[in-house]
C-alpha positions as CSV (number, residue, x, y, z in Angstrom):
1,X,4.7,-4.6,7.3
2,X,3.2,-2.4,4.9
3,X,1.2,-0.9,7.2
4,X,4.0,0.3,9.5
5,X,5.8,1.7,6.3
6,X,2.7,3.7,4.7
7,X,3.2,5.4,8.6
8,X,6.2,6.4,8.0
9,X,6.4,7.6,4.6
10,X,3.3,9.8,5.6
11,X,5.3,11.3,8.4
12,X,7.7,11.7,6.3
13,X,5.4,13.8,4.0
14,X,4.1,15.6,6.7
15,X,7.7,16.4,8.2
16,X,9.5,17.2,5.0
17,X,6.9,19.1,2.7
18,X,7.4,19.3,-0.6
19,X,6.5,22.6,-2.5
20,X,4.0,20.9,-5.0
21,X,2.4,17.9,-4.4
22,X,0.6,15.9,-7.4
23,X,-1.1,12.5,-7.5
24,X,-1.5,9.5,-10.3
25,X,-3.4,7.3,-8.7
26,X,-1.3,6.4,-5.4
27,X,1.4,7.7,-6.8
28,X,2.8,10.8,-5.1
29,X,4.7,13.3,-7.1
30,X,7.0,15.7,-5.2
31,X,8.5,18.9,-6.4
32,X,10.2,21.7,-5.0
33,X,11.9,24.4,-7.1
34,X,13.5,25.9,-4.0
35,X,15.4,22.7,-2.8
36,X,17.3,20.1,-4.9
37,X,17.1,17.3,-2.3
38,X,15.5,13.9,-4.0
39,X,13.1,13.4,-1.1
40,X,11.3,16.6,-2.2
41,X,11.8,15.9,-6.1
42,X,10.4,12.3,-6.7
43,X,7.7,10.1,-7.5
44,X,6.7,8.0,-4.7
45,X,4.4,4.8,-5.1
46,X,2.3,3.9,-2.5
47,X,0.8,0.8,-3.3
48,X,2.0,-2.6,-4.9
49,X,-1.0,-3.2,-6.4
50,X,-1.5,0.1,-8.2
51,X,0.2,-1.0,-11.9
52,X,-2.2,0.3,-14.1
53,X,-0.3,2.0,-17.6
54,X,2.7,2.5,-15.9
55,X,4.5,4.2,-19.0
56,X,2.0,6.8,-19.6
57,X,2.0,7.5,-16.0
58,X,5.8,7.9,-16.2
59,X,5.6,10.4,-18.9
60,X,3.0,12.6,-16.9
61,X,5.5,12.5,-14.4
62,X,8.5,13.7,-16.5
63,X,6.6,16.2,-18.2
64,X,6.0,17.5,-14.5
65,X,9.4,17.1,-13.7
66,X,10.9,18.8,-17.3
67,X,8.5,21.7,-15.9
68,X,10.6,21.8,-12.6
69,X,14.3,21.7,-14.6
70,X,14.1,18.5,-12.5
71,X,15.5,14.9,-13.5
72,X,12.7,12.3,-13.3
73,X,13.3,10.2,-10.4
74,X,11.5,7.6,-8.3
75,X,11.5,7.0,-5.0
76,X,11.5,2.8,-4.2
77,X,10.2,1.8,-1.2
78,X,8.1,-1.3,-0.3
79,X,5.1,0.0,-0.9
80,X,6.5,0.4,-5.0
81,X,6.1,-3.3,-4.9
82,X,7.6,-6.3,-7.6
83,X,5.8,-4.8,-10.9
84,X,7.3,-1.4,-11.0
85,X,10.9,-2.4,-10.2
86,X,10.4,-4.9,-12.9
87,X,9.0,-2.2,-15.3
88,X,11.7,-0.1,-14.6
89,X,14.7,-2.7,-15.2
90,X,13.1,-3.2,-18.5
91,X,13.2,0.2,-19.5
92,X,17.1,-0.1,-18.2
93,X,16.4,2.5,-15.1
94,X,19.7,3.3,-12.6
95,X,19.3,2.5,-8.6
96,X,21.2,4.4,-6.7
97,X,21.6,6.0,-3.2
98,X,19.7,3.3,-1.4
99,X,18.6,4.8,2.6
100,X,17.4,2.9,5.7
101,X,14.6,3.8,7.9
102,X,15.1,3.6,11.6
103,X,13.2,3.2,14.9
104,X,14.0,3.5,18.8
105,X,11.5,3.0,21.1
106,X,11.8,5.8,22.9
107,X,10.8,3.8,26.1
108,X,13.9,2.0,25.6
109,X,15.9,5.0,25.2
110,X,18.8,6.4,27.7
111,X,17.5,10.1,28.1
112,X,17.6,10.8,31.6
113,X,20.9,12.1,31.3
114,X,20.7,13.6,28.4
115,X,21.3,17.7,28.9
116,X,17.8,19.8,28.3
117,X,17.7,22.0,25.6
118,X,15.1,24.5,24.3
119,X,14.8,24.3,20.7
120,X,15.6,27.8,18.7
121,X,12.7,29.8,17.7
122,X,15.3,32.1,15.4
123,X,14.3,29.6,11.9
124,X,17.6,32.7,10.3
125,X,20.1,31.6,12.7
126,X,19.3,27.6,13.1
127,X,19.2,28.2,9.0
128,X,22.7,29.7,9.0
129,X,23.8,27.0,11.5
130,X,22.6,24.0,9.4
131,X,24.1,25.4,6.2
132,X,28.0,26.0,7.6
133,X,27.6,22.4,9.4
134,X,26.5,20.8,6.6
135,X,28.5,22.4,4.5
136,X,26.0,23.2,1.7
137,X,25.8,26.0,-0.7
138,X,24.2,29.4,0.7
139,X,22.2,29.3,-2.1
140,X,20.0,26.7,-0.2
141,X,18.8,29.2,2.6
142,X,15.2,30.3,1.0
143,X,14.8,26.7,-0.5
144,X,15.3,25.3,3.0
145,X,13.6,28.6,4.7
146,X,10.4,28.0,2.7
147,X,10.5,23.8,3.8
148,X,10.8,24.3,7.5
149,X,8.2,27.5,7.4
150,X,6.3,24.9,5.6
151,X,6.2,22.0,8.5
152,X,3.1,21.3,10.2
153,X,3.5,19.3,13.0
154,X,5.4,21.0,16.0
155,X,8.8,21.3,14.8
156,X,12.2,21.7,17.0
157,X,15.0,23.5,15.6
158,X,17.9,21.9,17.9
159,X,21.6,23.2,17.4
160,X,25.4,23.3,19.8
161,X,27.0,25.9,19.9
162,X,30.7,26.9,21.5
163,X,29.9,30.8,21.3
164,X,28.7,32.1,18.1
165,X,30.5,28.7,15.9
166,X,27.9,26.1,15.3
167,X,28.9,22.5,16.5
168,X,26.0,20.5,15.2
169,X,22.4,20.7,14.2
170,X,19.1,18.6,13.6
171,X,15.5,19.0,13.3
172,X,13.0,16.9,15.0
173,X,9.5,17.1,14.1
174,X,6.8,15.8,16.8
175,X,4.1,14.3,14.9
176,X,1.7,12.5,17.8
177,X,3.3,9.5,18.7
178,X,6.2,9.8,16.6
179,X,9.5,12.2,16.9
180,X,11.4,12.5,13.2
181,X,14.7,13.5,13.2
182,X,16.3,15.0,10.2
183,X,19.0,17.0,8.7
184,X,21.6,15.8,11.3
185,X,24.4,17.3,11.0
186,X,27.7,18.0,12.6
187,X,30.6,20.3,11.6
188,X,33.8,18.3,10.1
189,X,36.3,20.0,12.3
190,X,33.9,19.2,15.5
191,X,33.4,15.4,14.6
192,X,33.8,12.3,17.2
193,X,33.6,14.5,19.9
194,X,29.8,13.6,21.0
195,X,28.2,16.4,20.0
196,X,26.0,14.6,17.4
197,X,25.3,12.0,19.8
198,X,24.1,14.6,22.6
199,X,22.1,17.1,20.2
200,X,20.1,13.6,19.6
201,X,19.6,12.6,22.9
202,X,18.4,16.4,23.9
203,X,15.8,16.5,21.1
204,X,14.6,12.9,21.7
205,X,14.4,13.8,25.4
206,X,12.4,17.1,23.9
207,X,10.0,15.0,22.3
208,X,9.6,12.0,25.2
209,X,8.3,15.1,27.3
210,X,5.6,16.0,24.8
211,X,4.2,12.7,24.4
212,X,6.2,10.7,21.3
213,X,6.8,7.3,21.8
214,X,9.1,6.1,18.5
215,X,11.8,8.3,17.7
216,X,12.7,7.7,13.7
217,X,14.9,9.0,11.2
218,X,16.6,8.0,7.4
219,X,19.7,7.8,6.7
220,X,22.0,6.4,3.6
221,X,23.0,3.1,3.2
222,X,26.6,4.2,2.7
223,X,27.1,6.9,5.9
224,X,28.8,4.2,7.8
225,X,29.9,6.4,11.0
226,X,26.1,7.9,11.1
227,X,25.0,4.2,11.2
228,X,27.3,3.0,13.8
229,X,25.6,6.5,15.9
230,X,22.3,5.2,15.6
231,X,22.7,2.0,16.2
232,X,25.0,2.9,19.4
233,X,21.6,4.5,20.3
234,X,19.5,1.5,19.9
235,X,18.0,2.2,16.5
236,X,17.0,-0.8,14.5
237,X,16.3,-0.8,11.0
238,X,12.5,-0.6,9.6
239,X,12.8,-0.5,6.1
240,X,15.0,0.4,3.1
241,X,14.0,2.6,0.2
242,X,16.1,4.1,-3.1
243,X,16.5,6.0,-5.6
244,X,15.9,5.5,-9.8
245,X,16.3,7.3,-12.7
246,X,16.0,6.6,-16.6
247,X,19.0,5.8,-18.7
248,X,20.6,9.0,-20.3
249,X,20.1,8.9,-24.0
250,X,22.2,11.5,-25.8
């Protein structure tokens, strides 16, 4: 089992860059002063065994993360194992915005139909599509310019249109064997009409051609419609990972 999750936190490295990227041992640390997201702003263990002065590590990590005008935060997945969690309930540490990983064997998948669509090479306009979708802050474009600029493995910008209005948008990086989907989105006055459903079967039928043979994503624990999608599509959970921070003291 912790095999198949070091593969996909990897990916997920790979697929998601952070600006900076430290190491403590097997611990990764993760900043980005362009983007806010906790993915590219945490520390992430990556092995159970690796417990060694745990709160001296912590403050090298917060002095990192002060540097950033970032809060400290650690990412739990397996691989953090028993030892830290326990550490860190001592120390009276929040949990919070716990995710899932997800798998479909793309063998398995239902793509035959699915419309073909040629991923946009304009990274401006799939920018400005993602943001009005998603509905974030403008202020995001350079942050999230600089990630996708940053992506290594062959990444597909995917977006529906109706004209010039954006309908919905997703990445989805092809990394060997594996297609990664992220920041799927669609816009809230163009929700539960299947546009979600069909940008995901176009870029997973993008990738099938090119050779992937697991499509994967993350999504939170709480997005109940986006988990009904998936699962609709034959995803099946991997593994669950969250959030922690330190208590407030004022």
């Amino acid at each position: 089992m912790l095999a198949i999750v070091r593969r996909y936190e990897a990916a997920g490295f790979r697929a998601w860059p952070a600006a900076a990227v430290h190491y403590d041992g097997t611990w990764v640390v993760r900043l980005t002063a362009g983007h806010p997201a906790k993915r590219l702003n945490s520390v992430n263990p990556l092995d159970p065994g690796d417990t060694q002065h745990i709160a001296d590590r912590i403050g090298r990590a917060s002095r990192r993360f002060d540097a950033y005008g970032r809060p400290l935060t650690f990412r739990m997945s397996p691989l953090s194992g028993p030892d830290l969690a326990s550490h860190l309930d001592r120390e009276g540490w929040s949990r919070f915005d716990e995710s899932l990983v997800m798998r479909l064997p793309l063998a398995d998948a239902q793509l035959d139909a699915a419309m073909d669509q040629i991923p946009l090479k304009d990274i401006s306009r799939f920018i400005g599509a993602s943001l009005k979708v998603s509905g974030s802050d403008v202020s995001l474009r350079p942050g999230l310019s600089e990630i996708i600029g940053a992506i290594q493995p062959e990444a597909g910008l995917f977006a529906l249109e109706d004209g010039a209005e954006p309908l919905a948008t997703l990445i989805c990086v092809h990394d060997g064997d594996l297609a990664g989907l992220f920041e799927i989105a669609t816009d809230k006055s163009a929700r539960n009409k299947g546009h979600g459903r069909n940008l995901i079967l176009s870029a997973l039928k993008w990738a099938r051609l090119r050779g992937a043979r697991d499509a994967w994503l993350q999504v939170e624990a709480g997005n109940v419609p986006a988990l009904a999608l998936y699962r609709s599509l034959g995803f099946d959970e991997v593994y669950r990972y969250h959030y922690r921070r330190p208590p407030v003291h004022e």
